[in-house]
mmCIF entry with sequence, helices, sheets and N, C-alpha, C, O atoms, coordinates in Angstrom:
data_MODEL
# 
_entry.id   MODEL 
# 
_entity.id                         1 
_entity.type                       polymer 
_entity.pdbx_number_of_molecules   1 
# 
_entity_poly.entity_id                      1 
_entity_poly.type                           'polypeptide(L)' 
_entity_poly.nstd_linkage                   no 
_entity_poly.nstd_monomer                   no 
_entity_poly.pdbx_seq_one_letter_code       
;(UNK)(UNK)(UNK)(UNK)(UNK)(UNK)(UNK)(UNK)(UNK)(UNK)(UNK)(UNK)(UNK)(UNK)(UNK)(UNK)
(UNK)(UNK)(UNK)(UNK)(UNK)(UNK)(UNK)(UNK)(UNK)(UNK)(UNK)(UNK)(UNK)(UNK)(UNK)(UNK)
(UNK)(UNK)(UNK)(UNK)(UNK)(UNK)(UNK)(UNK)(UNK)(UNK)(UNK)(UNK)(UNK)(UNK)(UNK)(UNK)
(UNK)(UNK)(UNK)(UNK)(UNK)(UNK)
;
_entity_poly.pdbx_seq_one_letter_code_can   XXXXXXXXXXXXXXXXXXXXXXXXXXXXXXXXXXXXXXXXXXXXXXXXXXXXXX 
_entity_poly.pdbx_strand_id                 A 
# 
loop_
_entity_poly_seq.entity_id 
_entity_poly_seq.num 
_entity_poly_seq.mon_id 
_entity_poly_seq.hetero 
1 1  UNK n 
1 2  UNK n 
1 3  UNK n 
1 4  UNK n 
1 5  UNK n 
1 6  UNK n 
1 7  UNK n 
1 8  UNK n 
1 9  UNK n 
1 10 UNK n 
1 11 UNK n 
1 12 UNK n 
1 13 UNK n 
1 14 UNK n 
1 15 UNK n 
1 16 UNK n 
1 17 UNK n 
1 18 UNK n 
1 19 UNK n 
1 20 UNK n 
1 21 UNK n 
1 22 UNK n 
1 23 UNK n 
1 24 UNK n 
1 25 UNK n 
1 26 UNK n 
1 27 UNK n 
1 28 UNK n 
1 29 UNK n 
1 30 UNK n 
1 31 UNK n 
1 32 UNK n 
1 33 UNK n 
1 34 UNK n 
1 35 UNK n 
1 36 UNK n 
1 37 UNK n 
1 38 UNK n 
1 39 UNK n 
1 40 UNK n 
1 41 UNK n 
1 42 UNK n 
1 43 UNK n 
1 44 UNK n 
1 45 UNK n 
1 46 UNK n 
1 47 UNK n 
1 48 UNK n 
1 49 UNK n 
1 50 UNK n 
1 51 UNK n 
1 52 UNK n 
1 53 UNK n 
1 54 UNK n 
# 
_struct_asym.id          A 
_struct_asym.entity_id   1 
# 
loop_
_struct_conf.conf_type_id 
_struct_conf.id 
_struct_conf.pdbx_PDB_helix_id 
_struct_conf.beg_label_comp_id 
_struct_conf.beg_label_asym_id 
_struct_conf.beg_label_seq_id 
_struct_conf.pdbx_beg_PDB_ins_code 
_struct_conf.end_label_comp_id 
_struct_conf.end_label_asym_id 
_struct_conf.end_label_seq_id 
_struct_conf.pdbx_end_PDB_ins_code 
_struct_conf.beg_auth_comp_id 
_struct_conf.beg_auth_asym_id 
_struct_conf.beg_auth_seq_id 
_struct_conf.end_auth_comp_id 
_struct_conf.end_auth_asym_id 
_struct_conf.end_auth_seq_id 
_struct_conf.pdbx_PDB_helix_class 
_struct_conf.details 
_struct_conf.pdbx_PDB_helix_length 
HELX_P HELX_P1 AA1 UNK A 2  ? UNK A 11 ? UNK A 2  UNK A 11 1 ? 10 
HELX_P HELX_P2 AA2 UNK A 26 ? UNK A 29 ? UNK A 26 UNK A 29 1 ? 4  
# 
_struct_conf_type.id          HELX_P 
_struct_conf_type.criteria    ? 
_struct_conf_type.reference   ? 
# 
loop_
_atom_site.group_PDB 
_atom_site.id 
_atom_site.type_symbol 
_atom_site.label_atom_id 
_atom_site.label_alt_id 
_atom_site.label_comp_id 
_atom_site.label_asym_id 
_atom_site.label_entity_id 
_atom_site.label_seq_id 
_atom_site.pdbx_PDB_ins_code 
_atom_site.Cartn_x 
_atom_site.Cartn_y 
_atom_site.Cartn_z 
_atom_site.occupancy 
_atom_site.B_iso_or_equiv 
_atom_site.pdbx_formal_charge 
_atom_site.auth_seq_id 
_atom_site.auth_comp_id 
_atom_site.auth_asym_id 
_atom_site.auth_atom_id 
_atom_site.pdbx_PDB_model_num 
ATOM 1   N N  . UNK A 1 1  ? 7.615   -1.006  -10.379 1.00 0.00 ? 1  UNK A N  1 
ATOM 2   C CA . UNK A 1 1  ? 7.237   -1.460  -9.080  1.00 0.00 ? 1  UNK A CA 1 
ATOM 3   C C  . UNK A 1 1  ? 8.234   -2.504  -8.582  1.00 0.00 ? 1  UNK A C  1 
ATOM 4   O O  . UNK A 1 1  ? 8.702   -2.368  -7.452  1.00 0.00 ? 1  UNK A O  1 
ATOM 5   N N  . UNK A 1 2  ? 8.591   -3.538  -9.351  1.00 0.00 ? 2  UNK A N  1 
ATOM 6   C CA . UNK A 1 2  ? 9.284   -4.598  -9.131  1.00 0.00 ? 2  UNK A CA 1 
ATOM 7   C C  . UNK A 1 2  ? 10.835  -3.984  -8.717  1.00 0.00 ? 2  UNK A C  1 
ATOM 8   O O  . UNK A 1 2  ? 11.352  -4.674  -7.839  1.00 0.00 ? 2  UNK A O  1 
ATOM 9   N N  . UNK A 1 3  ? 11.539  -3.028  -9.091  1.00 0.00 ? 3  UNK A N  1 
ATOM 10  C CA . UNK A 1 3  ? 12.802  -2.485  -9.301  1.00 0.00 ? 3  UNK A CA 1 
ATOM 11  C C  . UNK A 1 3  ? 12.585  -1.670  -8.016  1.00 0.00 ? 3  UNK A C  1 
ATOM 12  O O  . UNK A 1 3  ? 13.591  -1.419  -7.352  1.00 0.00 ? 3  UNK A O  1 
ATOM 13  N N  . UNK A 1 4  ? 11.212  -1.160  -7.523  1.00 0.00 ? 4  UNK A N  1 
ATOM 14  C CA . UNK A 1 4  ? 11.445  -0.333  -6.369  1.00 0.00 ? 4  UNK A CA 1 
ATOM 15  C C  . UNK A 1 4  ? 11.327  -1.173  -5.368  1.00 0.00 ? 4  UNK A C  1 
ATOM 16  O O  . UNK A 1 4  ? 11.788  -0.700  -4.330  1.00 0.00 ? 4  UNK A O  1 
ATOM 17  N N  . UNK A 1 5  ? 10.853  -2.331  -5.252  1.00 0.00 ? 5  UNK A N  1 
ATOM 18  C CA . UNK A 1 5  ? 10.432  -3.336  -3.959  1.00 0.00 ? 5  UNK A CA 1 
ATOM 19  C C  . UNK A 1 5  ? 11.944  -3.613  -4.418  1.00 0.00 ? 5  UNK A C  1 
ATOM 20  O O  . UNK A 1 5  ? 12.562  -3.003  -3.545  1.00 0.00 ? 5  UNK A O  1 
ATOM 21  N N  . UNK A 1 6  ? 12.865  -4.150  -5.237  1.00 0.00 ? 6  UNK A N  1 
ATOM 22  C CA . UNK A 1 6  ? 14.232  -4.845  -4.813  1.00 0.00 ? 6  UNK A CA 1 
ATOM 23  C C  . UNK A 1 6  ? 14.933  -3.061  -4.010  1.00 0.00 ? 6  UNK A C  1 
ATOM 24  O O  . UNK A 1 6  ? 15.461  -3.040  -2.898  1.00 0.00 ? 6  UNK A O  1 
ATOM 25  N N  . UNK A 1 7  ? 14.812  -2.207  -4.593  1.00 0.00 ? 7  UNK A N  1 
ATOM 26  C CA . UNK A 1 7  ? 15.311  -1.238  -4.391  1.00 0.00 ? 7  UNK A CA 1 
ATOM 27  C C  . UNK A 1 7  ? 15.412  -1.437  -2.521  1.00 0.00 ? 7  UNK A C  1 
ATOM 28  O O  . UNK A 1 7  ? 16.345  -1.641  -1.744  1.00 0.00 ? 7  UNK A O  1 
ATOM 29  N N  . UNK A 1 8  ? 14.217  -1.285  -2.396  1.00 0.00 ? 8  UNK A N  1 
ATOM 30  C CA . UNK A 1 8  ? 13.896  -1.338  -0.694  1.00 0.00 ? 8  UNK A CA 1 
ATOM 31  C C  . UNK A 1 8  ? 14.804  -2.735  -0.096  1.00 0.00 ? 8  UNK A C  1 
ATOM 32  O O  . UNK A 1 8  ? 15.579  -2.736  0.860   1.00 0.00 ? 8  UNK A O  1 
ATOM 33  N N  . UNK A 1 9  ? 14.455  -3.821  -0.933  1.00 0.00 ? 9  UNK A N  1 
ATOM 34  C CA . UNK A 1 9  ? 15.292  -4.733  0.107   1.00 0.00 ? 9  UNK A CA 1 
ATOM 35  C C  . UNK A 1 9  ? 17.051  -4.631  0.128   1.00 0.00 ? 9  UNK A C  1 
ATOM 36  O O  . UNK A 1 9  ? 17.822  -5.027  1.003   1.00 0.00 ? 9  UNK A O  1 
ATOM 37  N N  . UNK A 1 10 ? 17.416  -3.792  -1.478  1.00 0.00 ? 10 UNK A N  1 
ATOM 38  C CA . UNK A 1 10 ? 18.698  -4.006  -1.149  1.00 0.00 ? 10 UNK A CA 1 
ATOM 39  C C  . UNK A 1 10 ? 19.086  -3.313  0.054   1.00 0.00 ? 10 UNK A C  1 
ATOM 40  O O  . UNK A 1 10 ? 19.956  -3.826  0.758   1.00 0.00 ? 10 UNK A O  1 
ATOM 41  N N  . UNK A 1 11 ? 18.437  -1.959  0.464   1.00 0.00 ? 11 UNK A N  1 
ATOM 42  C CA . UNK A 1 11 ? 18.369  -1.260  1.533   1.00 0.00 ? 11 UNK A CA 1 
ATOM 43  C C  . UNK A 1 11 ? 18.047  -1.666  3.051   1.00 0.00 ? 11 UNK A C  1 
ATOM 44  O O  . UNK A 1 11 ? 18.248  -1.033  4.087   1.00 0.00 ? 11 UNK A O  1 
ATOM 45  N N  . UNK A 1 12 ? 17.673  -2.501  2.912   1.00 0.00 ? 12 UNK A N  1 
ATOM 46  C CA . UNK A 1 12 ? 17.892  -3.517  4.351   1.00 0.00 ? 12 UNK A CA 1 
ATOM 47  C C  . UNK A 1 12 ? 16.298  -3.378  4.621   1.00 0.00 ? 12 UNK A C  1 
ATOM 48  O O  . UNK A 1 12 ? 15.973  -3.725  5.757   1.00 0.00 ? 12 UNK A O  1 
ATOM 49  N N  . UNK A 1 13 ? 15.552  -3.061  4.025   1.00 0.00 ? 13 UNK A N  1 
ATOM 50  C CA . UNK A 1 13 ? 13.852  -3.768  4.419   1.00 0.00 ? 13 UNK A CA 1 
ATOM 51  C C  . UNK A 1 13 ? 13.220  -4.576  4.239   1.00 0.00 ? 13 UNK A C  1 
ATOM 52  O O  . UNK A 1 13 ? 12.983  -4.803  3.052   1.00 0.00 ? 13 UNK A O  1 
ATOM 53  N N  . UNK A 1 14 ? 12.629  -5.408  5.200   1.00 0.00 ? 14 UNK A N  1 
ATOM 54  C CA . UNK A 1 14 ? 12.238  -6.412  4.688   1.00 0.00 ? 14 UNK A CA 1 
ATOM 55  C C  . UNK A 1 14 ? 11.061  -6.523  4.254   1.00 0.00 ? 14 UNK A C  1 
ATOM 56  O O  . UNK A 1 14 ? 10.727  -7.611  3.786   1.00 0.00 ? 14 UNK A O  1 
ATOM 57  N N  . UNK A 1 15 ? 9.914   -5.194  4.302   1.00 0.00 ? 15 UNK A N  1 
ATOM 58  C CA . UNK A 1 15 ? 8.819   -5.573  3.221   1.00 0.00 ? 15 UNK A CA 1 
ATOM 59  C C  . UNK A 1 15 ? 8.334   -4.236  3.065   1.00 0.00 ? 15 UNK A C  1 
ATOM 60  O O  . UNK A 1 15 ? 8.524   -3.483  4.020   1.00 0.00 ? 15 UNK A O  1 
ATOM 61  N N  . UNK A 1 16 ? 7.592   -3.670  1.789   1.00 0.00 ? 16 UNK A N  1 
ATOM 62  C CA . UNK A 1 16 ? 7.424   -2.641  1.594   1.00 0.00 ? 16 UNK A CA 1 
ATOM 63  C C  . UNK A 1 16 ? 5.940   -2.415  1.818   1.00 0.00 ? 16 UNK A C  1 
ATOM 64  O O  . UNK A 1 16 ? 5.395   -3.510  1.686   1.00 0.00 ? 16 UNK A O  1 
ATOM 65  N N  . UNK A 1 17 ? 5.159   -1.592  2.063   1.00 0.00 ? 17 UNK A N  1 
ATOM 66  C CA . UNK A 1 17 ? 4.082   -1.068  1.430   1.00 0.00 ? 17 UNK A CA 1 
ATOM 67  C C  . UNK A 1 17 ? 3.162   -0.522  0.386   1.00 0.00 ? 17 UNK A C  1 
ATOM 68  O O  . UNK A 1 17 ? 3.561   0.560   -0.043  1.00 0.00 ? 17 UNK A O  1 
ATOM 69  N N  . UNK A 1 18 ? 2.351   -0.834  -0.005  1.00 0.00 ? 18 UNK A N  1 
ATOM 70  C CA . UNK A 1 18 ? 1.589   -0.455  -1.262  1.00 0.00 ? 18 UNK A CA 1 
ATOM 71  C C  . UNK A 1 18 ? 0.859   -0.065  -0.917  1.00 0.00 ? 18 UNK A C  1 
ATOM 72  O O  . UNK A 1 18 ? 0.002   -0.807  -0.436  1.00 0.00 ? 18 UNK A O  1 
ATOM 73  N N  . UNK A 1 19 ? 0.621   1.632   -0.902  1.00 0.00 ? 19 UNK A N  1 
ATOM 74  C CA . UNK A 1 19 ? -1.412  1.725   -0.368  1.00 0.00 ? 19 UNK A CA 1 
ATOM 75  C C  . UNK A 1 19 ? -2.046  2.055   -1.605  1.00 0.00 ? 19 UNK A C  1 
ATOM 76  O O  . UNK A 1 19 ? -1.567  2.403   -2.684  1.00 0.00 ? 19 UNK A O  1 
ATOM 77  N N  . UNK A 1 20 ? -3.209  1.876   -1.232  1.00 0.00 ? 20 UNK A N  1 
ATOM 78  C CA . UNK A 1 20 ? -4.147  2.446   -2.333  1.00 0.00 ? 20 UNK A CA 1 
ATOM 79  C C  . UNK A 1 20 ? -4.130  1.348   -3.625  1.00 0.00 ? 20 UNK A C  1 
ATOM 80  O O  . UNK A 1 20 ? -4.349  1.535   -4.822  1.00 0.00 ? 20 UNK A O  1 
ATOM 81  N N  . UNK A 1 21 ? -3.746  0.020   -2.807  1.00 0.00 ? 21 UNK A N  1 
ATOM 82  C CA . UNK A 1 21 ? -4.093  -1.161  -4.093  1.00 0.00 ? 21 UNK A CA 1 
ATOM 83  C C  . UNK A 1 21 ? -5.503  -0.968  -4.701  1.00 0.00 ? 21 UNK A C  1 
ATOM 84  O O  . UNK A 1 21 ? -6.444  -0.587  -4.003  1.00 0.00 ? 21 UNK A O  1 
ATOM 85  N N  . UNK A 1 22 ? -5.639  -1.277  -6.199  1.00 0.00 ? 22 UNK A N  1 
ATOM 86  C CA . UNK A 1 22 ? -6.915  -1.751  -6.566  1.00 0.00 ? 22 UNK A CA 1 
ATOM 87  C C  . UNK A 1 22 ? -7.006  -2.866  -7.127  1.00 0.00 ? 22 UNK A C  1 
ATOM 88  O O  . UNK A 1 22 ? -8.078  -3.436  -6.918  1.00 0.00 ? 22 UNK A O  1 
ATOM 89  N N  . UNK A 1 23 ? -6.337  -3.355  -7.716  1.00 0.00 ? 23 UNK A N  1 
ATOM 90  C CA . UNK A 1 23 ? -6.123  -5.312  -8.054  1.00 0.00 ? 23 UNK A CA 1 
ATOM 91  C C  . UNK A 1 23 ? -5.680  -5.897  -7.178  1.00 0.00 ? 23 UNK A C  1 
ATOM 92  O O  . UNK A 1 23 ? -4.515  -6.202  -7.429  1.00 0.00 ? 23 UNK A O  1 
ATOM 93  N N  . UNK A 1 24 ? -6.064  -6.290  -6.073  1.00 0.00 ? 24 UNK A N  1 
ATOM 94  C CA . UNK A 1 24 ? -5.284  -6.927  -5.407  1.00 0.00 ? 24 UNK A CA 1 
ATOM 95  C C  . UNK A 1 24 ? -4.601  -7.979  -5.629  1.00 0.00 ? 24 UNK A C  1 
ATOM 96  O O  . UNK A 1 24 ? -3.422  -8.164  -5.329  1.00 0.00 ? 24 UNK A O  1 
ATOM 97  N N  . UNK A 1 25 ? -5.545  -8.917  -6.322  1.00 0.00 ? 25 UNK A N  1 
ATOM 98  C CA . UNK A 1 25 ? -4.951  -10.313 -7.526  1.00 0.00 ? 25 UNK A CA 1 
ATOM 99  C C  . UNK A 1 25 ? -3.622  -10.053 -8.082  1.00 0.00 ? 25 UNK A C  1 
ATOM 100 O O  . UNK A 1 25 ? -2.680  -10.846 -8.092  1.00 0.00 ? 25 UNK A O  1 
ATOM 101 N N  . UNK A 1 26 ? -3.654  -8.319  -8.751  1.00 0.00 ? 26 UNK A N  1 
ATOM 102 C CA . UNK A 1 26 ? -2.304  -8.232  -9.484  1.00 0.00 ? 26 UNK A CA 1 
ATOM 103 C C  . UNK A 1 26 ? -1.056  -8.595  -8.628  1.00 0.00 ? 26 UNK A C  1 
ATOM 104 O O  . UNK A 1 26 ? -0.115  -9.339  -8.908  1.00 0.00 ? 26 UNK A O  1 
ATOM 105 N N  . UNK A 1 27 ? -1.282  -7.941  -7.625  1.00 0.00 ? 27 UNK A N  1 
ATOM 106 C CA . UNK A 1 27 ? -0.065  -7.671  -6.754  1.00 0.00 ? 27 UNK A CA 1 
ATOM 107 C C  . UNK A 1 27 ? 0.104   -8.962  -5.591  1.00 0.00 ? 27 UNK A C  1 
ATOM 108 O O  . UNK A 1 27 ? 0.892   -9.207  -4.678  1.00 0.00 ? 27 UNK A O  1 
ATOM 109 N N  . UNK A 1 28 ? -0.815  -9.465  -6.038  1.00 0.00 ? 28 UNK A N  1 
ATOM 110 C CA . UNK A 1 28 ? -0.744  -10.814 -5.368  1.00 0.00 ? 28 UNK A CA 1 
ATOM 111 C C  . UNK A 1 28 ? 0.264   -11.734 -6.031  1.00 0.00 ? 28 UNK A C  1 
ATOM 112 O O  . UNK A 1 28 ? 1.070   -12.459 -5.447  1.00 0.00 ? 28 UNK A O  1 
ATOM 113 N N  . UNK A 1 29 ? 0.114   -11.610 -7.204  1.00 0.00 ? 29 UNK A N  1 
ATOM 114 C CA . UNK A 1 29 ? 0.518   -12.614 -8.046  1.00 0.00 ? 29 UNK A CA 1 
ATOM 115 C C  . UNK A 1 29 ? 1.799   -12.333 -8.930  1.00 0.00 ? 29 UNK A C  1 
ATOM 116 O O  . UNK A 1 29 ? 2.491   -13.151 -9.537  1.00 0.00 ? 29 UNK A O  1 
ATOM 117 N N  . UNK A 1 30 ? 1.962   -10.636 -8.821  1.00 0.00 ? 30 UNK A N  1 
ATOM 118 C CA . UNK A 1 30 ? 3.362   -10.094 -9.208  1.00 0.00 ? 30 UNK A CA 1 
ATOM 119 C C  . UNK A 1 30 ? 4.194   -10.652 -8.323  1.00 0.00 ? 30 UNK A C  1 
ATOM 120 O O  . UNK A 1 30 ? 4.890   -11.648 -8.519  1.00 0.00 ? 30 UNK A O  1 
ATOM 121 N N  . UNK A 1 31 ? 4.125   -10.030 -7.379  1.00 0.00 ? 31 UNK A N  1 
ATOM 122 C CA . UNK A 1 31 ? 5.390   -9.987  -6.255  1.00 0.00 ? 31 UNK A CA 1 
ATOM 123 C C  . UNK A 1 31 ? 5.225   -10.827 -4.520  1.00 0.00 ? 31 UNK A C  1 
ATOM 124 O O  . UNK A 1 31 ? 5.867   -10.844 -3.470  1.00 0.00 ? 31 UNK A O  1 
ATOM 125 N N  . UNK A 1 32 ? 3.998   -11.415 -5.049  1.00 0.00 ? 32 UNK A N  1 
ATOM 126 C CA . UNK A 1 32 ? 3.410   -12.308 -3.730  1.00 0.00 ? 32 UNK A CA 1 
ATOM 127 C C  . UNK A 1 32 ? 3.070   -11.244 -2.718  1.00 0.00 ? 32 UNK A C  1 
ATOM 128 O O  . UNK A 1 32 ? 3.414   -11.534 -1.572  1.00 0.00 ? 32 UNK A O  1 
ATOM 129 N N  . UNK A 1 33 ? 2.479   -10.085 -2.873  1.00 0.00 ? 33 UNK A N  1 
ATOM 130 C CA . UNK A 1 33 ? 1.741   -9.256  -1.591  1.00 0.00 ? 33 UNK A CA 1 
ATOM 131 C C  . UNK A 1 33 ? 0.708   -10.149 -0.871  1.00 0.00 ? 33 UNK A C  1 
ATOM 132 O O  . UNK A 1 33 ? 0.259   -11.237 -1.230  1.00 0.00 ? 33 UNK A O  1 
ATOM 133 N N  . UNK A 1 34 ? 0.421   -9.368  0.312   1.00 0.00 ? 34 UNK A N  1 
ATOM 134 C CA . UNK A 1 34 ? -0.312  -10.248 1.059   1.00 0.00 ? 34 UNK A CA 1 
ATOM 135 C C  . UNK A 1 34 ? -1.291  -8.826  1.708   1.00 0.00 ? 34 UNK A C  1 
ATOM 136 O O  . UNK A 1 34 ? -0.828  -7.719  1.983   1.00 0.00 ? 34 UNK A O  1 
ATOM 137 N N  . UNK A 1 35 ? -2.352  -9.149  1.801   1.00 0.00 ? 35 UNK A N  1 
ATOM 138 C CA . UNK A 1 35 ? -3.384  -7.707  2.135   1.00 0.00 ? 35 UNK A CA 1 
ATOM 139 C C  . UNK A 1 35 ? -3.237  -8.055  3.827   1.00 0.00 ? 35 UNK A C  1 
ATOM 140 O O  . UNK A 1 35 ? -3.136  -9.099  4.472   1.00 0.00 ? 35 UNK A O  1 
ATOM 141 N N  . UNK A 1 36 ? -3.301  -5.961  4.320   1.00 0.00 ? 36 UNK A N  1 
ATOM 142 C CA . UNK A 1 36 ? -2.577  -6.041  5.941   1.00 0.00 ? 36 UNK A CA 1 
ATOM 143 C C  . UNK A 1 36 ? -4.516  -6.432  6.165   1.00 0.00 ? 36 UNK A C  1 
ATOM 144 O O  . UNK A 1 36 ? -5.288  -6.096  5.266   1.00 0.00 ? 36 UNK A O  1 
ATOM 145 N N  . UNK A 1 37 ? -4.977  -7.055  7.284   1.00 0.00 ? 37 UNK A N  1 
ATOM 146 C CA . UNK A 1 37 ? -6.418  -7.140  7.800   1.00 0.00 ? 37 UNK A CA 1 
ATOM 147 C C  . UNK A 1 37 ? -6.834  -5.748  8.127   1.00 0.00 ? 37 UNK A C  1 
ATOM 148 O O  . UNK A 1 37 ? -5.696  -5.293  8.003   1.00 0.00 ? 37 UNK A O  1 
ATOM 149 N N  . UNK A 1 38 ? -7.215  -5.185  8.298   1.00 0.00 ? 38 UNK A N  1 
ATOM 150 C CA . UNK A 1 38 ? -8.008  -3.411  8.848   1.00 0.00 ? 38 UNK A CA 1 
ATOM 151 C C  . UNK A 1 38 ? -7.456  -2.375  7.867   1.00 0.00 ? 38 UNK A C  1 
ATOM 152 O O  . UNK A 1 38 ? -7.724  -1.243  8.270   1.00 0.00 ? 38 UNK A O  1 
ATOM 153 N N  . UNK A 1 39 ? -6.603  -2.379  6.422   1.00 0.00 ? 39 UNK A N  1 
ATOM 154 C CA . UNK A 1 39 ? -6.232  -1.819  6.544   1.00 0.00 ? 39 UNK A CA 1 
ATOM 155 C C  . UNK A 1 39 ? -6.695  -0.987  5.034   1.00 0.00 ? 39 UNK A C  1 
ATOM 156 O O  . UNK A 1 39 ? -6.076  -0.435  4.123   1.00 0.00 ? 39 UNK A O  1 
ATOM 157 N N  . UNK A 1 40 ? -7.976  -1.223  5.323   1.00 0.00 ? 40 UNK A N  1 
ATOM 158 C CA . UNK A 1 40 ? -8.768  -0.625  4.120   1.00 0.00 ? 40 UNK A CA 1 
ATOM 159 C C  . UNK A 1 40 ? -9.749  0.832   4.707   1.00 0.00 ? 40 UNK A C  1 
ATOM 160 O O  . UNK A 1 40 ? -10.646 1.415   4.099   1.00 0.00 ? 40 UNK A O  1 
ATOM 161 N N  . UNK A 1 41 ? -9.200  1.117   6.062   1.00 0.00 ? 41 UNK A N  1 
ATOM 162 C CA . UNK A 1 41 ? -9.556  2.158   6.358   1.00 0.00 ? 41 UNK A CA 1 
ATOM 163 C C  . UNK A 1 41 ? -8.087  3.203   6.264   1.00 0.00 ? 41 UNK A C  1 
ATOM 164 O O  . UNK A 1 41 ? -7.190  3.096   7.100   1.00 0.00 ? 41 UNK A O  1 
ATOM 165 N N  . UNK A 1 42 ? -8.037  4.065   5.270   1.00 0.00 ? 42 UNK A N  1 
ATOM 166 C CA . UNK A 1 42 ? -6.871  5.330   5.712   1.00 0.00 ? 42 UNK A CA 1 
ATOM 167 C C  . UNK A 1 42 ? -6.398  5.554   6.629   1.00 0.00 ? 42 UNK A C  1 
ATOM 168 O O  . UNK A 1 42 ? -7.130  5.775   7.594   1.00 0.00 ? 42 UNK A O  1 
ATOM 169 N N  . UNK A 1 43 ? -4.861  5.614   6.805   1.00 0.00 ? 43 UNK A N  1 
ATOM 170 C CA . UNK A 1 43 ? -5.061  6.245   8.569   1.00 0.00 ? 43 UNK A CA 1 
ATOM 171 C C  . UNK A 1 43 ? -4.860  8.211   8.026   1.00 0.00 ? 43 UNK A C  1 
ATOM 172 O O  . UNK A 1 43 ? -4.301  9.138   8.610   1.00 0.00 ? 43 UNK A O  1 
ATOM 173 N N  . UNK A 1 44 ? -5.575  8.157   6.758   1.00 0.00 ? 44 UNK A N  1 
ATOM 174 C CA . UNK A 1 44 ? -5.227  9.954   6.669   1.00 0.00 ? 44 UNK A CA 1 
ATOM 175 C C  . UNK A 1 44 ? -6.638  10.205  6.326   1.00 0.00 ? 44 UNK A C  1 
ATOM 176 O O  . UNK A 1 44 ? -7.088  11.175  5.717   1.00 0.00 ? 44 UNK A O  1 
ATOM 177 N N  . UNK A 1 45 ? -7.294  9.154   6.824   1.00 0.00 ? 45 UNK A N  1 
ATOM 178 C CA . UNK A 1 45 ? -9.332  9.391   6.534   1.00 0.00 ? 45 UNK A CA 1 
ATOM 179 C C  . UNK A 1 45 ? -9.422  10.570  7.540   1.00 0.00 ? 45 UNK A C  1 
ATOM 180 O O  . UNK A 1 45 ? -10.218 11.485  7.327   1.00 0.00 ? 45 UNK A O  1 
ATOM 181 N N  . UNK A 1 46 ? -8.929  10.565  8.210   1.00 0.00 ? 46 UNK A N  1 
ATOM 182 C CA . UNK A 1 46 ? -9.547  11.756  9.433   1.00 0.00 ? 46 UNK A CA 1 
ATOM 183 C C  . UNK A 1 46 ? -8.932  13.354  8.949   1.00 0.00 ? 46 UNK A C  1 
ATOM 184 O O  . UNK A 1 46 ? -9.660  14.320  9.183   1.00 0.00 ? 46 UNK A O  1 
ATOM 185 N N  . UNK A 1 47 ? -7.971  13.515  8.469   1.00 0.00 ? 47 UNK A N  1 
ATOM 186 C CA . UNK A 1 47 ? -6.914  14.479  7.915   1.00 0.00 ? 47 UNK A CA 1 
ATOM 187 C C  . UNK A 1 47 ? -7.387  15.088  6.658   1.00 0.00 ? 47 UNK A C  1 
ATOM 188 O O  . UNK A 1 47 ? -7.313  16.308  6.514   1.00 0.00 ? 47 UNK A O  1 
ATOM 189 N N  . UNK A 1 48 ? -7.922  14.237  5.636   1.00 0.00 ? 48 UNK A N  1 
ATOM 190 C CA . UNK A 1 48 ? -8.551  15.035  4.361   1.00 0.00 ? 48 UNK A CA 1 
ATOM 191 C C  . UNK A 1 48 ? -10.168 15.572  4.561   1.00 0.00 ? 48 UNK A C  1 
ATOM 192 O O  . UNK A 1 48 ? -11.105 14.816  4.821   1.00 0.00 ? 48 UNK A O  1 
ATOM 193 N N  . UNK A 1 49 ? -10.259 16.851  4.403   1.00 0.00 ? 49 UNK A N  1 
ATOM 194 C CA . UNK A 1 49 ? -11.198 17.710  4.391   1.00 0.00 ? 49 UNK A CA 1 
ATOM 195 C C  . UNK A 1 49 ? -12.240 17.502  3.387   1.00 0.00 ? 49 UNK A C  1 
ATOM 196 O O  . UNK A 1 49 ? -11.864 17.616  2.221   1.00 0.00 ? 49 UNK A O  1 
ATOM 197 N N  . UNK A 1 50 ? -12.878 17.356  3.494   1.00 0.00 ? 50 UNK A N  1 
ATOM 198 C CA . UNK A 1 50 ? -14.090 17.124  3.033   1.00 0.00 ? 50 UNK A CA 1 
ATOM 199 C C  . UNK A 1 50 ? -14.738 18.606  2.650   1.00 0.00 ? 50 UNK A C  1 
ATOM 200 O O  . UNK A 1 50 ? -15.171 19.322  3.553   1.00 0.00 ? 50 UNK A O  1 
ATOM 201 N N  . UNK A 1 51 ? -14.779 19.034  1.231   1.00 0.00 ? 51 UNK A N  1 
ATOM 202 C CA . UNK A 1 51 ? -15.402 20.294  0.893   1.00 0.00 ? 51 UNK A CA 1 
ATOM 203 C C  . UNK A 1 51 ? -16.513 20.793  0.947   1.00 0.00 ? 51 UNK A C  1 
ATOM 204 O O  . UNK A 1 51 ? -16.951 21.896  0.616   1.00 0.00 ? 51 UNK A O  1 
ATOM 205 N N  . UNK A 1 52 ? -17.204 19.399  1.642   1.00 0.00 ? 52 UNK A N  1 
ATOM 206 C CA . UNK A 1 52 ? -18.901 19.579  1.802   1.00 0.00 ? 52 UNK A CA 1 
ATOM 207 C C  . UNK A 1 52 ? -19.586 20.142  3.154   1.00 0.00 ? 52 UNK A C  1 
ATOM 208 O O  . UNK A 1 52 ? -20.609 20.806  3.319   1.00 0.00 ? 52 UNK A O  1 
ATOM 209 N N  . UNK A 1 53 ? -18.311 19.450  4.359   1.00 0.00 ? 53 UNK A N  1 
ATOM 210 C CA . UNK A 1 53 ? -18.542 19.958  5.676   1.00 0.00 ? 53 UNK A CA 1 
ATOM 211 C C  . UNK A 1 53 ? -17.189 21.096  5.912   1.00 0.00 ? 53 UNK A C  1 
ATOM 212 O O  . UNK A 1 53 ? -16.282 20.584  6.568   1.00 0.00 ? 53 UNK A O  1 
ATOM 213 N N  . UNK A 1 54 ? -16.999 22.149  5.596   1.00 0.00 ? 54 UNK A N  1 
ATOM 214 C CA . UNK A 1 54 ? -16.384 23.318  5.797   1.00 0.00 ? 54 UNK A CA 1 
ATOM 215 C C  . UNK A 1 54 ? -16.643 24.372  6.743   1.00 0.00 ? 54 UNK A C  1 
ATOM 216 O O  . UNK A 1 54 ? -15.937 25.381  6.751   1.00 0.00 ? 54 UNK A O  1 
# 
């Protein structure tokens, strides 16, 4: 993880994304992440099919 976030900045970005955290603490405290506000809804919630309503 650490080797792909430098990866990205040597590449000229200045911050990467992580979805689908589940420690947030971890990644808080690895690499100083910071959680986006709203962004514990998917934006691909609407896109995955649900096998129940078919």
């Amino acid at each position: 993880m650490i080797k792909s976030l430098e990866s990205l900045r040597e590449m000229g970005y200045i911050y990467g994304i992580i979805g689908g955290v589940g420690p947030e603490d971890f990644y808080q405290k690895t690499v100083g992440a910071k959680v986006i506000d709203g962004s514990e809804i998917s934006v691909y919630e609407n896109l995955i099919r649900n096998n129940d309503t078919k």
